[in-house]
C-alpha positions in Angstrom: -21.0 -9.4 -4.3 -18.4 -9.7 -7.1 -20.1 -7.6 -9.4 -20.1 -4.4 -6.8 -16.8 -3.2 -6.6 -14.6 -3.2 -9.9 -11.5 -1.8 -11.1 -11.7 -0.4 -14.7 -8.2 -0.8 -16.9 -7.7 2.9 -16.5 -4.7 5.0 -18.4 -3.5 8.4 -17.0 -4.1 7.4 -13.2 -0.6 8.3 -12.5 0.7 10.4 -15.8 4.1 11.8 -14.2 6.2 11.5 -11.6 4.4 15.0 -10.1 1.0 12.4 -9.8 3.5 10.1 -8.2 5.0 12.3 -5.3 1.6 13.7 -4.8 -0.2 10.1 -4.4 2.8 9.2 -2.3 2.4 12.6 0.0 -1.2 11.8 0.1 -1.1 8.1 1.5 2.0 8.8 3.6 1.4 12.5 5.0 -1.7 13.8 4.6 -3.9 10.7 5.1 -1.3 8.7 7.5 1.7 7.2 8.2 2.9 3.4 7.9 2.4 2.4 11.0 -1.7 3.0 10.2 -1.4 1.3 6.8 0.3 -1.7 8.4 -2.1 -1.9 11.0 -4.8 -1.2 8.3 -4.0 -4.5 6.4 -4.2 -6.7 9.3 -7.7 -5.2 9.7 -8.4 -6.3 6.7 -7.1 -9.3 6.4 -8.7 -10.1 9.8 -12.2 -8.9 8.6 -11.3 -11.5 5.3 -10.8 -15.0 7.4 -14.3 -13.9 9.6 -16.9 -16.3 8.6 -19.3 -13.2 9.4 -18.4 -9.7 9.1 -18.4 -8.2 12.4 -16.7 -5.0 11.9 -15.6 -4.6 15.0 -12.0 -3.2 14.3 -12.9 -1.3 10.9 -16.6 -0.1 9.9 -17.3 -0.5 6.2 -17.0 2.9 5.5 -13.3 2.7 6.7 -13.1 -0.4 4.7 -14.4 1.2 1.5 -12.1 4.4 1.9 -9.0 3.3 3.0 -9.2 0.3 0.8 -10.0 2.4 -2.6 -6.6 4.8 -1.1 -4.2 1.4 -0.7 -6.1 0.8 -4.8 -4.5 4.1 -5.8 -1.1 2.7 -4.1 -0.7 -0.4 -6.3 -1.1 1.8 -9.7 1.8 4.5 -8.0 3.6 1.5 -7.4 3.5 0.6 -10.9 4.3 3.7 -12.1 7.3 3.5 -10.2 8.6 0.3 -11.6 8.0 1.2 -15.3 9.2 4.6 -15.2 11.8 5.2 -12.4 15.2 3.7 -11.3 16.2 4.9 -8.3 19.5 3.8 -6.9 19.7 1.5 -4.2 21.1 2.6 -0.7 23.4 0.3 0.6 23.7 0.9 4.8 20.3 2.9 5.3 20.6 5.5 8.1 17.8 6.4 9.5 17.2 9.2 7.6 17.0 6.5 4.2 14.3 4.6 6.2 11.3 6.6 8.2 10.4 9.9 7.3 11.9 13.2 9.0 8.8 14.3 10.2 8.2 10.9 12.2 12.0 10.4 13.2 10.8 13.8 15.3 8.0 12.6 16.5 9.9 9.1 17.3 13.0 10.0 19.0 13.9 6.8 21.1 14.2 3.7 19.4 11.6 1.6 20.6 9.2 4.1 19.1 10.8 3.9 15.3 10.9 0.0 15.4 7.5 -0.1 14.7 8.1 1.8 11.6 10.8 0.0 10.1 10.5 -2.5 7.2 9.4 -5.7 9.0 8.7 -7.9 5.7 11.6 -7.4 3.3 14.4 -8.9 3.7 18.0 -6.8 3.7 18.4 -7.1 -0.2 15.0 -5.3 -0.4 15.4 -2.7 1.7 18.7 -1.7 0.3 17.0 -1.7 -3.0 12.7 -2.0 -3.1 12.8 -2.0 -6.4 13.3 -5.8 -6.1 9.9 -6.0 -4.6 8.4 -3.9 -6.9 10.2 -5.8 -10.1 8.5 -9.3 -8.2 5.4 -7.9 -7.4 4.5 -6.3 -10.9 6.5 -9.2 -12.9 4.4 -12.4 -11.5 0.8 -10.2 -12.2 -0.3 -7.3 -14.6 -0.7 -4.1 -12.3 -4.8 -4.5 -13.0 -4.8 -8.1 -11.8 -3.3 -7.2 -8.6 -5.8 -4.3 -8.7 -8.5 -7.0 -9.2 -7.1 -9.1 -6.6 -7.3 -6.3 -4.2 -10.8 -5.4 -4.5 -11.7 -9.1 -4.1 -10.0 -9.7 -1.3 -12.1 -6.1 0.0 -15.1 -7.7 -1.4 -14.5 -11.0 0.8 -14.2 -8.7 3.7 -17.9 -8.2 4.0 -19.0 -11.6 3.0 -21.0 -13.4 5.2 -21.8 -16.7 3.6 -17.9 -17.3 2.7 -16.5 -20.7 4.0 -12.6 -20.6 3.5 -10.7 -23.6 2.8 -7.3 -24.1 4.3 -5.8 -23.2 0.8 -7.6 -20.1 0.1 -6.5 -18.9 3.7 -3.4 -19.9 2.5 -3.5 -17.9 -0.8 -5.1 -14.7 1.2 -1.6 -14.7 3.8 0.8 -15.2 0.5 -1.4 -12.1 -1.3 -1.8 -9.5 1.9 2.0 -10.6 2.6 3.1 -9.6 -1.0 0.7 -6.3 -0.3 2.6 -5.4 3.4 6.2 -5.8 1.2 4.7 -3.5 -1.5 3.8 -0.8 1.1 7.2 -0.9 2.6 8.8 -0.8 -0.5 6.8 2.0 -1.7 7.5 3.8 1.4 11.3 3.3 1.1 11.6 4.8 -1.5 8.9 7.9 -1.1 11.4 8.4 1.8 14.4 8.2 0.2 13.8 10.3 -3.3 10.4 12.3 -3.0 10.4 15.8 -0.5 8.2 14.9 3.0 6.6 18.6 1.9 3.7 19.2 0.1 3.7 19.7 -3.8 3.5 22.5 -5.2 -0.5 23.0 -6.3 -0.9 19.6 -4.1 -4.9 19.0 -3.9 -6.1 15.8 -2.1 -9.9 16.0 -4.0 -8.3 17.0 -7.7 -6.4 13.4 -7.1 -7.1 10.5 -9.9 -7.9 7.8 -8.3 -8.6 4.3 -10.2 -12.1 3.4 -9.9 -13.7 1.1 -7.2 -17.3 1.0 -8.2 
């Protein structure tokens, strides 16, 4: 199944940083919030270490979709760390760490904690561009892309028998993918506007390709 889904080396995926906030708005507003992406990735990762695929928490139509949408997430990311320098924000308030449409929606605390960063560590979230400098400096942006649509691919395998070192190397790669979500997030909260673009239109996206 390693020849079915591929990721091309494709320029012009994210071209400005009006591509960026309307990737961002896409993944984080119109599509859903982190809590669903978090939740997402344990999916995932869950359908990866099943010796047969079951599909019992996401069908493979979820899997395809939501997986080519987190895709599109690694090139933003990358877009972020060549072209952007955003200032880090020491002593987050709230209002530097979940959007303002969920902070309504999640008054009480016990409610926001599930939104709040839960795998970077305090350096990172006062500044995510540490994670994103890590992430994109130990592999090219399309070998994490490649990674990605492996570790999709291995999600409906059902002749796969892991070995303790490739579960191993699956934990270290989705954890590295959760910190790259929350740093993402971070900083869509912190320097992009929660409203729609201007001319925002969710089909007229350019999304990397998957097949």
């Amino acid at each position: 199944m390693y020849h079915y889904l591929n990721t091309f080396e494709n320029e012009g995926i994210c071209e400005d940083l009006m591509d960026c906030h309307m990737g961002l708005y896409r993944f984080f507003c119109d599509y859903s919030e982190l809590s669903f992406w978090k939740n997402d990735l344990s999916a995932i990762f869950e359908q990866v270490l099943q010796h047969n695929p079951s599909f019992k928490l996401l069908s493979p139509k979820s899997i395809i979709n939501q997986g080519g949408e987190f895709l599109h997430l690694i090139y933003i990311g990358f877009f972020l760390f060549q072209k952007t320098q955003f200032p880090p924000c020491p002593n987050p308030s709230w209002k530097e760490l979940i959007l303002k449409h969920t902070r309504k929606r999640s008054p009480s605390l016990v409610d926001r904690i599930r939104h709040l960063p839960q795998y970077l560590n305090p350096k990172e979230i006062e500044d995510p561009y540490l994670v994103l400098k890590d992430f994109y400096y130990r592999r090219q942006c399309f070998d994490w892309a490649r990674r990605w649509n492996q570790l999709i691919e291995e999600s409906f395998s059902s002749i796969t028998c892991l070995e303790p070192e490739d579960i191993a190397l699956f934990q270290a790669d989705f954890r590295d993918f959760y910190k790259l979500l929350e740093a993402i997030y971070l900083i869509y909260v912190r320097h992009f506007s929660p409203e729609m673009p201007d001319g925002y239109d969710s089909y007229n996206l350019n999304f990397p390709v998957m097949f």
